[in-house]
VEXSEBA-498180 format. One record per residue: residue number from 1; residue in three letters; y, z negated, x negated of N, C-alpha, C, O in turn. Coordinates in steps of 0.2 Angstrom, whole numbers, plus 5000, padded with zeros to 4 digits. Layout:
N
   resi   resn    n.Y    n.Z    n.X   ca.Y   ca.Z   ca.X    c.Y    c.Z    c.X    o.Y    o.Z    o.X
    NUM    Ala      Y      Z      X      Y      Z      X      Y      Z      X      Y      Z      X
...
This chain:
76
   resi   resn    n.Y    n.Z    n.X   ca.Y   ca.Z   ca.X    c.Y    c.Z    c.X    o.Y    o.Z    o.X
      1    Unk   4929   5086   4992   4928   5081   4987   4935   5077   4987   4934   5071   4986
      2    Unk   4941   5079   4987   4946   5076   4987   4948   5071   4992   4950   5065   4991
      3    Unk   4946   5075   4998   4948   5069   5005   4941   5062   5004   4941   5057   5006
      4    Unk   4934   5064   5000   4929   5058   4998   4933   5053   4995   4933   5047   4998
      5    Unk   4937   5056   4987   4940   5051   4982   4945   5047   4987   4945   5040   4987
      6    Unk   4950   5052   4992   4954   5047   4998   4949   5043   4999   4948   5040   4994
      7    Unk   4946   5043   5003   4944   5038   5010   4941   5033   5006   4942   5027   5007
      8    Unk   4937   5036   5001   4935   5029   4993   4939   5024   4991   4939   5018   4992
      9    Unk   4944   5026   4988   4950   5024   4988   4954   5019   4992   4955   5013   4990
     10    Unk   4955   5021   4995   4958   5018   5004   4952   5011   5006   4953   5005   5007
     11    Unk   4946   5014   5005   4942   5008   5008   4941   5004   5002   4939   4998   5004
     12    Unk   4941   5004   4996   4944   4999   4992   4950   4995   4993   4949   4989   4991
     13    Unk   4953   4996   4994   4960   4994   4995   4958   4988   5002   4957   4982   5002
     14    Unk   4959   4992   5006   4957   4989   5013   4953   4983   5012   4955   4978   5014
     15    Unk   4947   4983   5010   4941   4979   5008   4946   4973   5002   4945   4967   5002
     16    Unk   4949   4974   4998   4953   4968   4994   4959   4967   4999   4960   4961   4998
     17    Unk   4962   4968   5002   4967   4966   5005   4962   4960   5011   4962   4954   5010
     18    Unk   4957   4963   5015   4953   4960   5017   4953   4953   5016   4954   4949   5019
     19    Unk   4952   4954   5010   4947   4947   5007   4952   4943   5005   4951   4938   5002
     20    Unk   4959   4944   5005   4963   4941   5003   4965   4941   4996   4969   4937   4994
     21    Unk   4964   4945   4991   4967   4947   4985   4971   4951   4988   4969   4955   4992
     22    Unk   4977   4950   4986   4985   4955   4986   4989   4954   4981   4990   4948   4978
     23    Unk   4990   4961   4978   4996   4963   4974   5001   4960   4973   5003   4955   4976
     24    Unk   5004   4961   4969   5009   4956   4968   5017   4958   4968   5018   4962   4964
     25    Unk   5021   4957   4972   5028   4960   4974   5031   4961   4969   5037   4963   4971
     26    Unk   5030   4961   4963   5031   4965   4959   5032   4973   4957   5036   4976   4954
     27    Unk   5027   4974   4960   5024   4983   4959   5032   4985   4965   5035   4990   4964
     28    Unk   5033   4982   4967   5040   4985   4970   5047   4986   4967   5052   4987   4970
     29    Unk   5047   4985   4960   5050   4986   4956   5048   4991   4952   5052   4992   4947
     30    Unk   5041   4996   4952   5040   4999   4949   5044   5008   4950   5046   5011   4955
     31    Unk   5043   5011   4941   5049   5018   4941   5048   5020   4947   5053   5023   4950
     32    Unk   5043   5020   4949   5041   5029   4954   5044   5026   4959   5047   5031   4961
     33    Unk   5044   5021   4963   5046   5020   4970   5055   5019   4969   5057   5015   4973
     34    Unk   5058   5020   4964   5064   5018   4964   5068   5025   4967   5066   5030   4964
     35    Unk   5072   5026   4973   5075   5030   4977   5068   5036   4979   5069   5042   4978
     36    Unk   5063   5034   4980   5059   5038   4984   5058   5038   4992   5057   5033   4996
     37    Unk   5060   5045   4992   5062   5044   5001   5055   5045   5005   5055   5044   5011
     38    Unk   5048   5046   5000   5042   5049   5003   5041   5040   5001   5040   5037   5007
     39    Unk   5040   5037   4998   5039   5029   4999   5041   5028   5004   5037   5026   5008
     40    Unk   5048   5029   5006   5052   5024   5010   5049   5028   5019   5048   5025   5024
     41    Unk   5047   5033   5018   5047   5035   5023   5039   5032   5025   5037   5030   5031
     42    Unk   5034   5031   5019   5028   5029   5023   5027   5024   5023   5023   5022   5027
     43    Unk   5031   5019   5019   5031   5013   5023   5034   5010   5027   5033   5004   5029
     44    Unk   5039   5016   5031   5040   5014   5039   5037   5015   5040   5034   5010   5043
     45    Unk   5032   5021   5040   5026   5023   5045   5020   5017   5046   5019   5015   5051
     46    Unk   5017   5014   5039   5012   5011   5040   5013   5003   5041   5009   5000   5044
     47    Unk   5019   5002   5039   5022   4992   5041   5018   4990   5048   5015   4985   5049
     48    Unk   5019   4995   5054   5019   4993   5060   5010   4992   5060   5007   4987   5061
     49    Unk   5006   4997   5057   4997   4995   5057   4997   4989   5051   4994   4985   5053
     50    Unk   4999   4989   5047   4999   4985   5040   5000   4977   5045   4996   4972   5044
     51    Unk   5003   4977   5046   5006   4968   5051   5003   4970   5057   5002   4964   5059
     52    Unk   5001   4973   5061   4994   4971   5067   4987   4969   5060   4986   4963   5059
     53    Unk   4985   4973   5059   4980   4973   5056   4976   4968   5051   4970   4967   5050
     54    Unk   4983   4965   5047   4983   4961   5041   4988   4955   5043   4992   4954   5038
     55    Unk   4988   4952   5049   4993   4947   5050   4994   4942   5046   4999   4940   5046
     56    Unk   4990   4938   5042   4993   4933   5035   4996   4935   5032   4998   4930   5028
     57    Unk   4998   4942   5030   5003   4944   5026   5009   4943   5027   5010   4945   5033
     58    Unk   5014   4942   5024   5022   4941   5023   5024   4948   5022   5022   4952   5018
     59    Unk   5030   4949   5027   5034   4955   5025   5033   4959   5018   5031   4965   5018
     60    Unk   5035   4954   5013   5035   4956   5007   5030   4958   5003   5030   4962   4998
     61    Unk   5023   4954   5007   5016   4958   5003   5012   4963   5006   5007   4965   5004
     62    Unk   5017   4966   5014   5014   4971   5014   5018   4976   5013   5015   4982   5012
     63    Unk   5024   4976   5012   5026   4980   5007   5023   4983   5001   5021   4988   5000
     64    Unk   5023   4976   4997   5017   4976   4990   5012   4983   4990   5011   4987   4986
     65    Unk   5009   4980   4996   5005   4982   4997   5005   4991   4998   5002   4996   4995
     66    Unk   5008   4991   5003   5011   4999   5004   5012   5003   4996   5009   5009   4995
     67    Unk   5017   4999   4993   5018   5001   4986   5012   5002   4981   5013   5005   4976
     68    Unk   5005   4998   4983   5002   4998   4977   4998   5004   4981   4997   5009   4978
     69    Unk   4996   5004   4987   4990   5012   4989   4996   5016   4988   4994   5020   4984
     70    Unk   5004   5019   4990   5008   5022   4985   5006   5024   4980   5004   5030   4979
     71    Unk   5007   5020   4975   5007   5022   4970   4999   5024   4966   4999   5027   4961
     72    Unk   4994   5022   4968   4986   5021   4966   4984   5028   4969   4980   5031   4965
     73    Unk   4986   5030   4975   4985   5036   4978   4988   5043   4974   4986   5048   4972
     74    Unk   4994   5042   4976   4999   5048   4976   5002   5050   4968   5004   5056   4966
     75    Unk   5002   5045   4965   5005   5046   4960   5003   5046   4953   5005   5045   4947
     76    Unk   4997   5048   4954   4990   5049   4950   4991   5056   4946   4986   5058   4942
């Protein structure tokens, strides 16, 4: 049931990033990602598919972006 709510989840996200709704670089200011090393670590991991995948984005919005399925996923 759990990995259903992921992949639900996830493919909302994906499907709005899609269509060109993104986050706003704000959310990177938010408490929970302030010295988190499990953020910092997975947004090294995903930046490199994030910018193949989603190339109209700016450095900075896929960041955002990392930051908002961060925080929407894990920190629930």
């Amino acid at each position: 049931m759990e990995k259903e709510k992921l992949s639900y989840d996830l493919a909302i996200i994906i499907t709005r990033m899609k269509q060109g709704h993104f986050v706003s670089s704000a959310i990177l200011k938010h408490e929970i990602l302030k010295d988190s090393w499990h953020f910092n670590y997975l947004a090294k991991f995903l930046q490199p598919a994030f910018s193949l995948f989603f190339r109209q984005m700016t450095k900075q919005q896929v960041q955002a972006e990392i930051a908002y399925a961060y925080i929407f996923l894990f920190a629930q």
